[in-house]
TIKOL-313561 format. One record per atom (N, C-alpha, C): x, z, y. Coordinates in Angstrom, 1 decimal. Example, Ala and Ser with C-alpha at 12.3 -4.5 7.8 and 13.67 -1.06 7.14 Angstrom:
# TIKOL-313561
<node c1="13.2" c3="7.8" c2="-5.7"/>
<node c1="12.3" c3="7.8" c2="-4.5"/>
<node c1="13.2" c3="7.8" c2="-3.3"/>
<node c1="12.8" c3="7.1" c2="-2.2"/>
<node c1="13.7" c3="7.1" c2="-1.1"/>
<node c1="12.9" c3="7.9" c2="0.0"/>
***
This chain:
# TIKOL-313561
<node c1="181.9" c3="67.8" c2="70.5"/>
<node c1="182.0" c3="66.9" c2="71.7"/>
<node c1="183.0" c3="67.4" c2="72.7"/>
<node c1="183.5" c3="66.7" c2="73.4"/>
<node c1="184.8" c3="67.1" c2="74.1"/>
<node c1="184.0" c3="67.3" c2="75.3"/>
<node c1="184.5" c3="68.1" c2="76.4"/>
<node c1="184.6" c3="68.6" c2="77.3"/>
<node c1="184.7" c3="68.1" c2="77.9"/>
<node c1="184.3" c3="67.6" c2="79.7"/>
<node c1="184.0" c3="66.7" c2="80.7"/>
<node c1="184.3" c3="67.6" c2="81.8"/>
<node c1="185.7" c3="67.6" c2="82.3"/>
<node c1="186.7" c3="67.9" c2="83.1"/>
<node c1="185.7" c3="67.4" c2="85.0"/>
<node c1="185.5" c3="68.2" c2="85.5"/>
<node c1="185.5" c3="68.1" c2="86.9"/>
<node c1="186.4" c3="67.0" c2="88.1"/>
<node c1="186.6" c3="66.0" c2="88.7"/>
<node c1="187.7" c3="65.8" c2="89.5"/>
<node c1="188.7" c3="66.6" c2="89.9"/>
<node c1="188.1" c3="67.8" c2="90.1"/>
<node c1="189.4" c3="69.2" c2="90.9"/>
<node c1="189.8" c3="69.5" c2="89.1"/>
<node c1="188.9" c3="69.7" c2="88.4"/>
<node c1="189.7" c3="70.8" c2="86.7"/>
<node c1="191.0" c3="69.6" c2="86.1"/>
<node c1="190.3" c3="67.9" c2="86.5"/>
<node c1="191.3" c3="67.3" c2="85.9"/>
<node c1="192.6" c3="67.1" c2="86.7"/>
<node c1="192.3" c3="67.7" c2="87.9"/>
<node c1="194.0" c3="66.9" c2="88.7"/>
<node c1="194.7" c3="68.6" c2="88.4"/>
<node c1="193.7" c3="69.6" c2="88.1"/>
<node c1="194.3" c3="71.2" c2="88.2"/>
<node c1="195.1" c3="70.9" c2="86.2"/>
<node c1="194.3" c3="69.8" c2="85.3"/>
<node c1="194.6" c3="70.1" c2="84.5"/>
<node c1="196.3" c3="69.5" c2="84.0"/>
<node c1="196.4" c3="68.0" c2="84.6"/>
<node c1="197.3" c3="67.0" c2="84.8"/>
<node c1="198.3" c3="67.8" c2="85.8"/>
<node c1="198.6" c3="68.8" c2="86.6"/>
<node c1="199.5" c3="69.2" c2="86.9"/>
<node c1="200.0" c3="70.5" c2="86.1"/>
<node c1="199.1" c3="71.1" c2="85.5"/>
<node c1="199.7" c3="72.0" c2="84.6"/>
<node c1="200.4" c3="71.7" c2="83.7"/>
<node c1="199.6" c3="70.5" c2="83.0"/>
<node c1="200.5" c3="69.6" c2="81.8"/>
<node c1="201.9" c3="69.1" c2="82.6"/>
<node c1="202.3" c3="68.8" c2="84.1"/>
<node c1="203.4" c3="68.4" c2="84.2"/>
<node c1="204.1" c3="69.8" c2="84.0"/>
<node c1="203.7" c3="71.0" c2="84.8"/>
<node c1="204.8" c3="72.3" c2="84.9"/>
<node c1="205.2" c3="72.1" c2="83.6"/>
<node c1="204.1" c3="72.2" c2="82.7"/>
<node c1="204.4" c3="72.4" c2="81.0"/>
<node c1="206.0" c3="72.0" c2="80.8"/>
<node c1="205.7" c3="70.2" c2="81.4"/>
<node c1="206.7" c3="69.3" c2="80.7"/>
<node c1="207.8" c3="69.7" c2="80.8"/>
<node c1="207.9" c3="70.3" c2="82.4"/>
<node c1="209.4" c3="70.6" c2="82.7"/>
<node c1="209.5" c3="72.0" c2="82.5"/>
<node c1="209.0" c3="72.9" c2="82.2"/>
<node c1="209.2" c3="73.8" c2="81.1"/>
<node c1="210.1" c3="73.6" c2="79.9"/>
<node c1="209.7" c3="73.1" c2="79.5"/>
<node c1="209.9" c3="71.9" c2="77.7"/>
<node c1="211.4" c3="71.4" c2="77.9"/>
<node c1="211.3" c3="70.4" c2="79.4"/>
<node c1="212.1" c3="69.4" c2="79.3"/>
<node c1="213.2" c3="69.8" c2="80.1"/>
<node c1="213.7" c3="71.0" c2="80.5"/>
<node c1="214.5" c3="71.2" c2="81.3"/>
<node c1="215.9" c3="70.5" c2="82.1"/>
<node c1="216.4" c3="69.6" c2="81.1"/>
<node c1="217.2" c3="68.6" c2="81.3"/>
<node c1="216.9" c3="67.3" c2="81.8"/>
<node c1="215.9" c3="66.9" c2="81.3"/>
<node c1="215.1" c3="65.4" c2="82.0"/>
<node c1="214.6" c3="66.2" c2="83.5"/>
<node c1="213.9" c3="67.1" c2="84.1"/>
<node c1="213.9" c3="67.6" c2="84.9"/>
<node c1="214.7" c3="67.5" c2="85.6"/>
<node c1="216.0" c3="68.2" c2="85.5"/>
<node c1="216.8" c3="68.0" c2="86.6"/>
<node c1="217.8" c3="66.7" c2="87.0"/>
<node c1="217.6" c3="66.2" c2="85.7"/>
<node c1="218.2" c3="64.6" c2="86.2"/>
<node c1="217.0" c3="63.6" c2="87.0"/>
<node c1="216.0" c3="64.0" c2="86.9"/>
<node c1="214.9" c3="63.2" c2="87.8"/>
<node c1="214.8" c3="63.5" c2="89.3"/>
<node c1="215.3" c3="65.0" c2="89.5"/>
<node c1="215.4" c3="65.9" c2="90.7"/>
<node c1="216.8" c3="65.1" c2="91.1"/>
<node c1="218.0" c3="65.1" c2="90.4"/>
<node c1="219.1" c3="64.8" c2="90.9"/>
<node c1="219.0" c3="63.1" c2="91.6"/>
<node c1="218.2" c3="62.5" c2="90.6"/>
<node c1="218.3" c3="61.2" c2="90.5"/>
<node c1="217.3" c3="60.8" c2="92.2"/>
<node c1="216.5" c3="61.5" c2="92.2"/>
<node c1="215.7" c3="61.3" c2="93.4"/>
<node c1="216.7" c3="61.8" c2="94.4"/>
<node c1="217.7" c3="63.1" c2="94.6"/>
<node c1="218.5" c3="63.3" c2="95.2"/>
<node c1="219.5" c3="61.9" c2="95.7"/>
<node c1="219.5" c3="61.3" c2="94.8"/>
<node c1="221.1" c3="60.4" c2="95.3"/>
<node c1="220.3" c3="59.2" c2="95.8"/>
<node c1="219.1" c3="58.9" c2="95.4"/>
<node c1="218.5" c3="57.8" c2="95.7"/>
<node c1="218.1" c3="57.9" c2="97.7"/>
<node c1="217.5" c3="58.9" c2="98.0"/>
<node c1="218.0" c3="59.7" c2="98.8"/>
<node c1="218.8" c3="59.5" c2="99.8"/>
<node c1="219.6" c3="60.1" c2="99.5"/>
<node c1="220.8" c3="59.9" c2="99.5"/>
<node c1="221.4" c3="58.5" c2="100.1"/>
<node c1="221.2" c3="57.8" c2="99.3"/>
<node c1="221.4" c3="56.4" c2="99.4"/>
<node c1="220.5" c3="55.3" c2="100.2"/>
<node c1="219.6" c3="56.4" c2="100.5"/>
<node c1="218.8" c3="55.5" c2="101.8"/>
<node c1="217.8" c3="54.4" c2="100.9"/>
<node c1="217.4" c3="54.7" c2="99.5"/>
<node c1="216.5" c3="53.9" c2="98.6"/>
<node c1="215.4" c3="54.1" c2="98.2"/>
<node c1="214.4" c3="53.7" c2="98.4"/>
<node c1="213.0" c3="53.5" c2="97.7"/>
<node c1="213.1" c3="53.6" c2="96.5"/>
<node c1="211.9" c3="54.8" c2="96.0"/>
<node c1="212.0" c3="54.4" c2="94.5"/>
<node c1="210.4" c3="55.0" c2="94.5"/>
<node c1="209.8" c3="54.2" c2="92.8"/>
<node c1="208.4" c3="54.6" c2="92.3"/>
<node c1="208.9" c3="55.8" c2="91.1"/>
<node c1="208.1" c3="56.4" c2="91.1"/>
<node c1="207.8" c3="57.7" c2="90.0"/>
<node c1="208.0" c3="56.5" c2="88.7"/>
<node c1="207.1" c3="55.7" c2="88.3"/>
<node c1="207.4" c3="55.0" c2="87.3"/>
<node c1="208.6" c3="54.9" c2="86.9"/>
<node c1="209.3" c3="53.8" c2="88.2"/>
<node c1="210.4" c3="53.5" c2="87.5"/>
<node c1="211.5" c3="55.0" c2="87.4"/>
<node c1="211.5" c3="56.3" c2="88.1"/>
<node c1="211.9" c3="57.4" c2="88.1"/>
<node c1="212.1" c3="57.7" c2="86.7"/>
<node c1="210.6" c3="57.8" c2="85.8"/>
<node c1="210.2" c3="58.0" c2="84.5"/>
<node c1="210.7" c3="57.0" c2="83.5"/>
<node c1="211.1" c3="56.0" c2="83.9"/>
<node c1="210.9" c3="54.8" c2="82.4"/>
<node c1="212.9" c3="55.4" c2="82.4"/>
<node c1="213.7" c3="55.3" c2="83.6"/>
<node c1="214.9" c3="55.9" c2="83.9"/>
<node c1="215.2" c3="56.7" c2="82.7"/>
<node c1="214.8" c3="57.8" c2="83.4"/>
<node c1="214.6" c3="59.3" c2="82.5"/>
<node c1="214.7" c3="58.9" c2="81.0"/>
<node c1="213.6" c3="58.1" c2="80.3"/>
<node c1="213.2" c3="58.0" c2="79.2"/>
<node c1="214.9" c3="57.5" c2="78.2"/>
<node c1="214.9" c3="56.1" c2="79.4"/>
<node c1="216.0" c3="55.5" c2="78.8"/>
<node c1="217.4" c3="56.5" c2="78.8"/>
<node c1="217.5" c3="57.1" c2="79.9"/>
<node c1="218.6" c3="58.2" c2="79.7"/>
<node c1="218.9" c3="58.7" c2="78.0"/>
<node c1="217.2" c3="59.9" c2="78.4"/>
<node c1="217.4" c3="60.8" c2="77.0"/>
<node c1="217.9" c3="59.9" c2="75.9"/>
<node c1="216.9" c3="59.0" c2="75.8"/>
<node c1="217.2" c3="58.5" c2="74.4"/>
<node c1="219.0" c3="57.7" c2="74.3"/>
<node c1="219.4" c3="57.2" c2="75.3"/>
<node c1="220.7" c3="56.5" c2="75.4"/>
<node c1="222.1" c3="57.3" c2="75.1"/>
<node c1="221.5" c3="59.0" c2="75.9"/>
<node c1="222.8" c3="60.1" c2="75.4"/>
<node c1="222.1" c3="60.8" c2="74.3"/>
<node c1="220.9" c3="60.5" c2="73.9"/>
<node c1="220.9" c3="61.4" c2="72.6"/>
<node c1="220.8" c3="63.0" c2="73.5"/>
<node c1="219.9" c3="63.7" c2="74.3"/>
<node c1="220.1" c3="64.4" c2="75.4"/>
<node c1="219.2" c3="65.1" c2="74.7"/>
<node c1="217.9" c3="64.7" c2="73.9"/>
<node c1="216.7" c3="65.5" c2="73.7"/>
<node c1="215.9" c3="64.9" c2="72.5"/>
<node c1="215.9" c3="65.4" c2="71.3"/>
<node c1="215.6" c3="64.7" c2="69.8"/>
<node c1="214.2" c3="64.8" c2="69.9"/>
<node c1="213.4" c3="63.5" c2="69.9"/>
<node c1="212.1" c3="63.2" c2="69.6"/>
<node c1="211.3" c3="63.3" c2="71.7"/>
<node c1="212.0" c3="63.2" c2="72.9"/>
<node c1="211.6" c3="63.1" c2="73.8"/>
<node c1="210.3" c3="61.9" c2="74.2"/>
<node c1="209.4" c3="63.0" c2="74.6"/>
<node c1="208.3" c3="62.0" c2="75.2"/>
<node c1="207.9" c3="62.6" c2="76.9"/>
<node c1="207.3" c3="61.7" c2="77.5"/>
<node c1="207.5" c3="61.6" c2="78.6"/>
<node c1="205.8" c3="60.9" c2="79.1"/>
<node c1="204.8" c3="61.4" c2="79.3"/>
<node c1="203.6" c3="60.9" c2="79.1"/>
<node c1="203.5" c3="60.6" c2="80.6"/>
<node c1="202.8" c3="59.1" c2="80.6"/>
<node c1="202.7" c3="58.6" c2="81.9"/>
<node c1="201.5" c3="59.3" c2="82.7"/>
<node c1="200.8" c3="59.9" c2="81.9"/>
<node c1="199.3" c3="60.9" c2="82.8"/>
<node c1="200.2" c3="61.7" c2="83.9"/>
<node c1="201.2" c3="62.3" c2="83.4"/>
<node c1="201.6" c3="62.9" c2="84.4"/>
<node c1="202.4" c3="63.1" c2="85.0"/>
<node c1="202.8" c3="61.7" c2="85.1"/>
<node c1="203.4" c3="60.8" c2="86.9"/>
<node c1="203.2" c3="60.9" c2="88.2"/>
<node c1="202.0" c3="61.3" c2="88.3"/>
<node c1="202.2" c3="61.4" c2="89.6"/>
<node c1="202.0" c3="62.5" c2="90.0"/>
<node c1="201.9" c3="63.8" c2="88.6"/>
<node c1="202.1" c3="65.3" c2="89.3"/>
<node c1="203.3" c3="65.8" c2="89.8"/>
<node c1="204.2" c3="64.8" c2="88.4"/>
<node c1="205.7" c3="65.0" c2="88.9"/>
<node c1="205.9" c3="64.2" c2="89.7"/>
<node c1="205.6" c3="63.2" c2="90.6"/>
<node c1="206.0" c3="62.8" c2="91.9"/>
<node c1="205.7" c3="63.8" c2="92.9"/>
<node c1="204.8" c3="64.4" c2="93.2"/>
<node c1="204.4" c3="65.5" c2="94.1"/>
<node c1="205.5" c3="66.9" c2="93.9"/>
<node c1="205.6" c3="67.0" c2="92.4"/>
<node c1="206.4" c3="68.3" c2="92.3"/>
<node c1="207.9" c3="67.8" c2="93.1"/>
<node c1="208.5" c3="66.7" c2="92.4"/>
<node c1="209.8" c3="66.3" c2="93.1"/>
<node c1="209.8" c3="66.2" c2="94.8"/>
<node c1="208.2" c3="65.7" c2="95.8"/>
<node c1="208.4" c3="66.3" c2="97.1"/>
<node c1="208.3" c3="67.9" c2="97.0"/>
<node c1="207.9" c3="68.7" c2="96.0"/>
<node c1="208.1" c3="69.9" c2="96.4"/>
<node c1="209.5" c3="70.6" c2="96.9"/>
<node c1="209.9" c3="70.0" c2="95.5"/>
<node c1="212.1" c3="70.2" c2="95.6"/>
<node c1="212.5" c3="69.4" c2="96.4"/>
<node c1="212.4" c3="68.1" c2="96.9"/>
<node c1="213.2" c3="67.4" c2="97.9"/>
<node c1="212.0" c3="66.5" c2="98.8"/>
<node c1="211.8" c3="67.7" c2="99.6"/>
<node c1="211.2" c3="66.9" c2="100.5"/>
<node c1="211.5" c3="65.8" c2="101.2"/>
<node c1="212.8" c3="66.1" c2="101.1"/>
<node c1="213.4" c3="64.3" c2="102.3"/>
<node c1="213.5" c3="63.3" c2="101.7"/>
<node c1="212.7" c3="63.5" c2="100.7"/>
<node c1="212.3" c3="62.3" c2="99.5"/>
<node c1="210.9" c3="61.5" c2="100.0"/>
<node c1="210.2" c3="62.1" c2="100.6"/>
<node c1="208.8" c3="61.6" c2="101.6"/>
<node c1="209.0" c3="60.0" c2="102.2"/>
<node c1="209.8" c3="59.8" c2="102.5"/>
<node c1="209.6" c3="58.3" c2="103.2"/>
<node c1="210.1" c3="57.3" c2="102.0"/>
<node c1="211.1" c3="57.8" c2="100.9"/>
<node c1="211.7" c3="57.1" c2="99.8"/>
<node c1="210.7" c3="57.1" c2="98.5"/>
<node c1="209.9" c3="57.7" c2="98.1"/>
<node c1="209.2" c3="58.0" c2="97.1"/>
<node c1="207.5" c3="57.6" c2="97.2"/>
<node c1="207.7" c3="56.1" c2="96.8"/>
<node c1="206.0" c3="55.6" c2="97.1"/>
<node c1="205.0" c3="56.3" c2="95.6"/>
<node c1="204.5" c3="56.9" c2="96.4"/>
<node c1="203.1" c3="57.5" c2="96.1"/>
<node c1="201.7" c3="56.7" c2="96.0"/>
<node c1="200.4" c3="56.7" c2="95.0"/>
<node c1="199.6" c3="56.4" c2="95.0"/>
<node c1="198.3" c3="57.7" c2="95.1"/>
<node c1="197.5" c3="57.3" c2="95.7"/>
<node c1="196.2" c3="58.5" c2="95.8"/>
<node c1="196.1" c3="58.8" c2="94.3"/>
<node c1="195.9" c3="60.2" c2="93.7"/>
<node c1="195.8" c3="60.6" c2="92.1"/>
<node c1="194.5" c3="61.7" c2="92.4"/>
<node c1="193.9" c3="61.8" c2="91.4"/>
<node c1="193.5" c3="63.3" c2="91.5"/>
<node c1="194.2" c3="64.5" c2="91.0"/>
<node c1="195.6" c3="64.3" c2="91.2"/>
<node c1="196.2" c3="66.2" c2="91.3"/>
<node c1="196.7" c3="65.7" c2="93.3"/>
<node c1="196.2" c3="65.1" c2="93.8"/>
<node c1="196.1" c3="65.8" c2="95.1"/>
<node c1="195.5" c3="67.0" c2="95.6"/>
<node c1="194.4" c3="66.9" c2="95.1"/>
<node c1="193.4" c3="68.2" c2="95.5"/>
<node c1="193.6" c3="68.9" c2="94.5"/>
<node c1="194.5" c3="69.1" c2="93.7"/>
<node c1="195.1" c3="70.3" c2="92.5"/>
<node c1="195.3" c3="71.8" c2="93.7"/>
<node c1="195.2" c3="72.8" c2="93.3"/>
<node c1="195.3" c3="74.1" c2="94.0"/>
<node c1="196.1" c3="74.1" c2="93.1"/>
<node c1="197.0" c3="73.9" c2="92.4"/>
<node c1="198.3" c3="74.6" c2="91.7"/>
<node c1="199.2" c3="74.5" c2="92.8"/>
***
């Protein structure tokens, strides 16, 4: 029988799986960092979603990363991690309440 995750173990657990990803994904990483950069930049609203569905179409479009997956559970840890790296992304980057808010990672 599987294991029944706490509110705090699952948002602690959903952000570890994102570090994971960008561990893994090193490349989609920093084009989602950059991409949030210019949006930014550009004085533009953007959702994590559409951030992610981006990304997806990238890898597979330049052939960047063979067999890339991109799991939507953990969208909105990498929305938080991206205010970590660019915080002046705060007013541009709409957010929904998750449980890896109260993540201690």
């Amino acid at each position: 029988m599987a294991e029944q995750l706490s509110f705090f173990d699952k948002g602690d657990k959903v952000m570890r799986d994102a570090q994971l990803w960008i561990e893994k994904n090193p490349t989609a990483w920093t084009f989602m960092v950059a991409t949030a950069q210019a949006k930014v930049k550009q004085g533009r609203r953007f959702g994590i979603k559409d951030l992610c569905e981006h990304v997806r179409w990238r890898m597979y479009a330049d052939g960047l990363e063979d067999g890339f997956k991109l799991n939507n559970n953990i969208s909105p840890a990498l929305a938080r991690l991206i205010l970590r790296e660019v915080p002046e992304a705060q007013p541009y980057l709409k957010i929904k309440k998750s449980v890896v808010d109260r993540s201690v990672l």
